[in-house]
C-alpha positions in Angstrom: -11.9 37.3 -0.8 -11.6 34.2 -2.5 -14.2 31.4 -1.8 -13.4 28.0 -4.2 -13.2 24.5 -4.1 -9.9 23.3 -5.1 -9.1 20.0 -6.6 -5.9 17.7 -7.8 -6.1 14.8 -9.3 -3.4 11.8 -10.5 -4.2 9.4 -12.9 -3.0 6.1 -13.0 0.3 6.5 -15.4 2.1 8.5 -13.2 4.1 8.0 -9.4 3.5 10.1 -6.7 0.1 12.1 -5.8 -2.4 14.7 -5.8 -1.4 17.9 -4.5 -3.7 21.3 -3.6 -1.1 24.2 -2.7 -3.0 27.1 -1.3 0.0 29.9 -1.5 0.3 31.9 1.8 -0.9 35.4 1.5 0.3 38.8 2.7 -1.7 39.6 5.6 -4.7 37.3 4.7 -4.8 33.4 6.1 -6.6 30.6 4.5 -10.3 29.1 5.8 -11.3 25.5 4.9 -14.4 23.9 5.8 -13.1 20.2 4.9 -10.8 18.3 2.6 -12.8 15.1 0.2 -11.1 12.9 -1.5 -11.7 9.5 -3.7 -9.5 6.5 -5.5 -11.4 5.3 -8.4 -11.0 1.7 -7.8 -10.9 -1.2 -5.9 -7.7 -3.1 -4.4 -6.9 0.4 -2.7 -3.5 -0.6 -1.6 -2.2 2.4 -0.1 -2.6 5.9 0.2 -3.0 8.7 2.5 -4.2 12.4 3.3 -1.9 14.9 4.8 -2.5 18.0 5.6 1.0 20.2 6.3 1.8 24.2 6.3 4.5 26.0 5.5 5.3 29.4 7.3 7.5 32.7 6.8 10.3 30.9 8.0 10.2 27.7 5.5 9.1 25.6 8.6 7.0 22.9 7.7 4.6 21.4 10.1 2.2 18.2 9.5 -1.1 19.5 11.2 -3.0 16.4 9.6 -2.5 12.7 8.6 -4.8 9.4 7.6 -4.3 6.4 6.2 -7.1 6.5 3.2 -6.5 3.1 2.1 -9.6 0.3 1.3 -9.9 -2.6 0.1 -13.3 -3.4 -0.4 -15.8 -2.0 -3.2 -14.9 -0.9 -6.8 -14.7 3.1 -5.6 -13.4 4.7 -2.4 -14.6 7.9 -1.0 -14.1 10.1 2.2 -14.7 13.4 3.5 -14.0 15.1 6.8 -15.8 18.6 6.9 -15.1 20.8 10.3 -18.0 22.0 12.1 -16.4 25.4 12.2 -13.7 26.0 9.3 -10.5 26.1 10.3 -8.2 29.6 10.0 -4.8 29.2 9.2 -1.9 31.7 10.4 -1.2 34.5 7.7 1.2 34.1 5.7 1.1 30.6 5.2 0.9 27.9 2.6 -1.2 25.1 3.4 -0.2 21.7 1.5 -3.3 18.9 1.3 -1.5 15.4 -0.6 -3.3 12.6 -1.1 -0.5 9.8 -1.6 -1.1 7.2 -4.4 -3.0 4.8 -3.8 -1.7 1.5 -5.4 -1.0 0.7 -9.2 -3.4 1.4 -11.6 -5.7 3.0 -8.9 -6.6 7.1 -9.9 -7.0 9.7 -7.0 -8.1 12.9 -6.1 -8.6 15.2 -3.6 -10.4 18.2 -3.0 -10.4 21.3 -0.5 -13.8 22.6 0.5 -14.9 26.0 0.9 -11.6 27.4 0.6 -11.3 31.3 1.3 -8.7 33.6 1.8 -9.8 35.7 4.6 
């Protein structure tokens, strides 16, 4: 069993975002107890979290979207933790993204309490 906290980061030179790929597992499914993220400065433009999996059959299916953009403060910061984690099928890759967040702004995200179970 794996139990981790696993984090992606983009810093503010390149496009695109953060990505956490937990890899779908034969016979196991993945547990998460929340998903935290932060930009690193103000004027937050944009940005987003999304949450999407990825099944046997190459289906992909958004279970999860926000809009994570601020504009106030020099740091932004947000969390959603589940009272209960949340089990994924087996065999199935679960994608958390958080979108950039405006030039010059840094990101990342994190998956909590992560466990293949």
């Amino acid at each position: 069993m794996l139990n981790m906290e696993a984090g992606s980061y983009y810093d503010a030179d390149t496009a695109g975002e953060a990505q956490v790929v937990l890899t779908g597992l034969s016979g196991q499914r993945w547990s998460i107890g929340g998903v935290k993220w932060t930009y690193s400065t103000a004027a937050v433009t944009a940005g987003s979290v999304t949450i999407w999996s990825v099944d046997t059959a190459n289906a992909s299916n958004v279970i999860f979207s926000v809009d994570a953009s601020d504009t106030v403060g020099s740091f932004y910061s947000d969390e959603i933790s589940f009272a209960e984690p949340v089990k994924f099928p087996s065999n199935t890759t679960i994608i958390f993204e958080l979108a950039s967040g405006g030039s010059s702004v840094v990101g990342k995200i994190n998956v909590l309490g992560a466990k293949a179970v």
